[in-house]
C-alpha positions, 0 to 999 in steps of 0.5 A: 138573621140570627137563627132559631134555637135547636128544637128539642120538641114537636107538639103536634095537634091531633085533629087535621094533622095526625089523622082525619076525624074531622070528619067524624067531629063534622057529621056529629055536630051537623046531626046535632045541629039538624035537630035544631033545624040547623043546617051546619056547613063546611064553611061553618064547621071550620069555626070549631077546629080546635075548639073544645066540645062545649065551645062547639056547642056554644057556637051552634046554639049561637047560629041556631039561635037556640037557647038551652039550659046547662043540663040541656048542654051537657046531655047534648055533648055526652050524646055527640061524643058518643056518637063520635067515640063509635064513629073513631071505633072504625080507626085502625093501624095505618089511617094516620094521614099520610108521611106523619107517621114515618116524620115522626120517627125522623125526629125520634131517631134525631132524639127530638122528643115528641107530645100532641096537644090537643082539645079532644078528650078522646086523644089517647083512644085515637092514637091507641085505635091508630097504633102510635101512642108510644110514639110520643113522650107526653098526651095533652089532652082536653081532659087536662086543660081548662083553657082552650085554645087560642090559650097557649095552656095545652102546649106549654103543659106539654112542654112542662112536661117533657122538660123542654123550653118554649124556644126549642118547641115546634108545634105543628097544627091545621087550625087558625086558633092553633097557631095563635096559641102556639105564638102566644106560647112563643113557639115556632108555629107550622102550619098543616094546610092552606096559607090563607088560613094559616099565614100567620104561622113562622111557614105552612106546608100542605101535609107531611108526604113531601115533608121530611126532617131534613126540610124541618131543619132548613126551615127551622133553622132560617 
């Protein structure tokens, strides 16, 4: 089997794989959706990994049965995500899920050049909260994109914009719809959790604290 090319890129997602404020996207959406009289499950709520804020809504009401004007949409959304922007306030230096942080420098020391790609429109002020946004040579965030994922937009913007070619990209995401943006990209696709989630990835690991760059390579490199 011929091998992959030489990576000069990590994109990485935000949510699930650099840090956990999933959680906080979670009790914001189920308070929201308990105003509907709603109950929003776990089971449910994986549904909107990776999913932008409107398309979040836009799934809730769906379930719910709800029908709301766009005005009513918009007020929703502005209060959910101040809700979580107080939650993330509570982030601090050192709550970046446990190996990513010290993986990342791996690749930098490497010269790999480093992005996230993400939804959220909060990115730059989590990664600020957590101490690592020089950590990475580009931020795309939901604020530059109009197509969500699974459209490959956010993770070829980042390539755009660090000069890199999708071949030589990596993309590390927690999300089903994730992965399928990066394949559409035609990147390498590595899974952040669970094989029958995320199967389709090139391969999956559980988390970044067994992970280091030298098992990057050998498994990029297959």
């Amino acid at each position: 089997m011929n091998k992959r090319p030489t990576i000069s890129l990590c994109i990485f997602d935000l949510d699930g794989v650099i840090v956990d404020t999933a959680k906080y996207h979670f009790l914001s959406w189920k308070k929201l959706a308990a105003s509907f009289g709603y109950e929003l499950t776990k089971e449910k709520n994986e549904n909107l990994k990776g999913v932008s804020r409107v398309e979040s809504l836009e799934y809730i009401l769906e379930w719910a049965g709800v029908s709301l004007s766009e005005t009513e949409k918009e007020k929703l959304t502005t209060e959910k995500n101040e809700q979580y922007v107080k939650s993330i306030q509570k982030l601090g230096a050192g709550e970046a899920l446990t190996g990513v942080v010290d993986f990342i420098h791996e690749l930098r020391a490497a010269n790999v050049k480093t992005a996230i790609g993400s939804a959220s429109k909060n990115a730059r002020l989590i990664l600020e909260q957590l101490e690592i946004i020089d950590l990475f040579d580009a931020i795309v965030d939901g604020t530059m994109t109009k197509k969500g994922k699974p459209d490959p937009e956010v993770f070829l913007l980042g390539a755009k914009m660090t000069d890199s070619l999708p071949a030589k990209t990596v993309v590390f995401e927690d999300a089903a719809k994730g992965v399928d943006a990066a394949l559409a990209a035609k990147m390498t696709a590595v899974g952040i959790g669970e094989t029958a989630q995320l199967g389709h990835a090139h391969f999956v690991i559980p988390g970044f604290s067994d992970f280091k760059y030298n098992d990057f390579i050998q498994k990029t490199n297959r």
